[in-house]
C-alpha positions as CSV (number, residue, x, y, z in Angstrom):
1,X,41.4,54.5,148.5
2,X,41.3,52.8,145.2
3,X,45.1,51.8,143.7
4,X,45.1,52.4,140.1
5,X,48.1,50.2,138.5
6,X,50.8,52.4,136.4
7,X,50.2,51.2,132.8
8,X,53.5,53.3,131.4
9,X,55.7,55.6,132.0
10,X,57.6,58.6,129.7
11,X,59.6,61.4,131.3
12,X,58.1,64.8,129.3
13,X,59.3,68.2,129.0
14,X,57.4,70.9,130.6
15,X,56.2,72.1,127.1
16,X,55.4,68.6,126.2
17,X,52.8,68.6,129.0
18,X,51.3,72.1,128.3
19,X,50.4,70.5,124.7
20,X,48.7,67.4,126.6
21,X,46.9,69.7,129.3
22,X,45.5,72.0,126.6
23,X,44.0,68.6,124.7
24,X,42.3,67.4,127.7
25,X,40.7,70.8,128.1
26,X,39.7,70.9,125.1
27,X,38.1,67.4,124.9
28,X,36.8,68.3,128.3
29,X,35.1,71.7,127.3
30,X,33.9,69.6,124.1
31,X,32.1,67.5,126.3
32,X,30.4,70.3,128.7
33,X,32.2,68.9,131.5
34,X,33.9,70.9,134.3
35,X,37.5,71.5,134.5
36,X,38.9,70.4,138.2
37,X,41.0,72.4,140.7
38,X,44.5,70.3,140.2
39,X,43.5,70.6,136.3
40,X,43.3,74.1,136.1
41,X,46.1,75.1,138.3
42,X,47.8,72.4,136.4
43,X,47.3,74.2,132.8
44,X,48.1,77.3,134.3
45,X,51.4,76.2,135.9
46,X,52.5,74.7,132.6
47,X,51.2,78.3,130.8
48,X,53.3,80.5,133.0
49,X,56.5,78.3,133.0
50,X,56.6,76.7,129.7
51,X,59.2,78.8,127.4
52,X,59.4,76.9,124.5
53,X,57.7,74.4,122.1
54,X,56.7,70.9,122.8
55,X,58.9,70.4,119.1
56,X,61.7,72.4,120.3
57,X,62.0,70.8,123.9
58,X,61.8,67.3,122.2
59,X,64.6,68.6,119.3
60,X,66.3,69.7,122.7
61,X,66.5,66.6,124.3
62,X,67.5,64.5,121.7
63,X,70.4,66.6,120.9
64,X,71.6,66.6,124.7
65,X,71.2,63.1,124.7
66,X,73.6,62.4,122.5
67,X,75.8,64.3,124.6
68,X,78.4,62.1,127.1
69,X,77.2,62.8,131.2
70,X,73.9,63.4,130.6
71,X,71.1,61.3,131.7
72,X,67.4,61.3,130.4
73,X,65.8,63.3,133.7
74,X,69.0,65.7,133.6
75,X,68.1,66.3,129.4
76,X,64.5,66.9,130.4
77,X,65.2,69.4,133.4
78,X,67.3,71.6,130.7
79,X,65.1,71.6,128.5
80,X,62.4,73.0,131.3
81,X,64.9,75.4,133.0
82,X,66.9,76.2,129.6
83,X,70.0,77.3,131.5
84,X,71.7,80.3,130.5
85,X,75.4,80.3,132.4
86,X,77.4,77.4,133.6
87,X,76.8,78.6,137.3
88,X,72.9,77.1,136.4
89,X,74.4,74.2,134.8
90,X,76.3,73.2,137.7
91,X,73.2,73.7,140.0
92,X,71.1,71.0,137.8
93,X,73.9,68.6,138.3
94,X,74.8,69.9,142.0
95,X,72.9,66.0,142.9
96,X,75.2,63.9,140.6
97,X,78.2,62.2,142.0
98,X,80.5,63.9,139.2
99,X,81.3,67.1,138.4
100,X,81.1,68.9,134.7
101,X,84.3,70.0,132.7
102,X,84.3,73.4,131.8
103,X,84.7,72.1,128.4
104,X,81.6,70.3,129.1
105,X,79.3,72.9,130.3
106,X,79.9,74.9,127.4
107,X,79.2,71.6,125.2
108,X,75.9,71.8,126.8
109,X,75.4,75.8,126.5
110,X,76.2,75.4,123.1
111,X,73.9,72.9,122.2
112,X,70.7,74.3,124.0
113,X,71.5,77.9,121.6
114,X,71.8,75.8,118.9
115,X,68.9,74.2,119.1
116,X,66.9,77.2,120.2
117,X,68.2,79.3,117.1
C-alpha cells in the first residue's frame, strides 16, 4: 500500500464539498474519463444531504464562530445538520465536557435563522 503524505488540511461544510465534488466531475467528464464508485456515491451523498449553499454554510460558520463555546468542528456540524430546536443542539454537543445555557442555545438558534433568512 502506498502512503500518500497529508499536504493540508481545512474542515468544510457539507455544501462546501458538494461544490468541490461537482468540479471534479466536471473536469473529469471534460476529460472522457470514468467517474469511480466512492466518487459517485460521494456526489450523490453530498446531493441528497446538502441543504444549503456552499456561501451560506461558509456565512454560517463564521457568524457561529464568533459565538463563545463553539469550536470549529461543532460550527461546521451546524452548519451540515442546521438544527431546528435546542433538543438537536444539545445532541451536537452531547460529546463536550460542558453543557449549553438556555440562553445559549437560543444564541445559536438565532444565529443560524439569521443567517439563513
Amino acid at each position: 500500500m502506498i502512503v500518500k503524505e497529508v499536504l493540508e488540511e481545512e474542515l468544510m461544510t457539507l455544501a462546501e464539498v458538494k461544490e468541490s465534488l461537482n468540479k471534479i466531475m466536471e473536469e473529469r467528464s471534460d476529460r472522457g474519463e470514468e467517474l469511480g464508485y466512492e466518487l459517485r456515491k460521494s456526489i450523490n451523498h453530498a446531493e441528497i444531504f446538502s441543504k444549503i449553499s456552499a456561501e451560506k454554510s461558509r456565512e454560517l460558520v463564521n457568524n457561529l464562530m464568533g459565538l463563545e463555546k463553539i469550536k470549529p468542528e461543532i460550527a461546521v456540524k451546524i452548519a451540515d445538520i442546521l438544527p431546528e430546536t435546542k433538543d438537536e443542539l444539545r445532541a451536537i454537543y452531547s460529546k463536550e465536557r460542558y453543557t449549553l445555557s438556555e440562553q445559549e442555545l437560543d444564541e445559536i438558534l438565532n444565529t443560524i435563522s439569521e443567517t439563513l433568512e
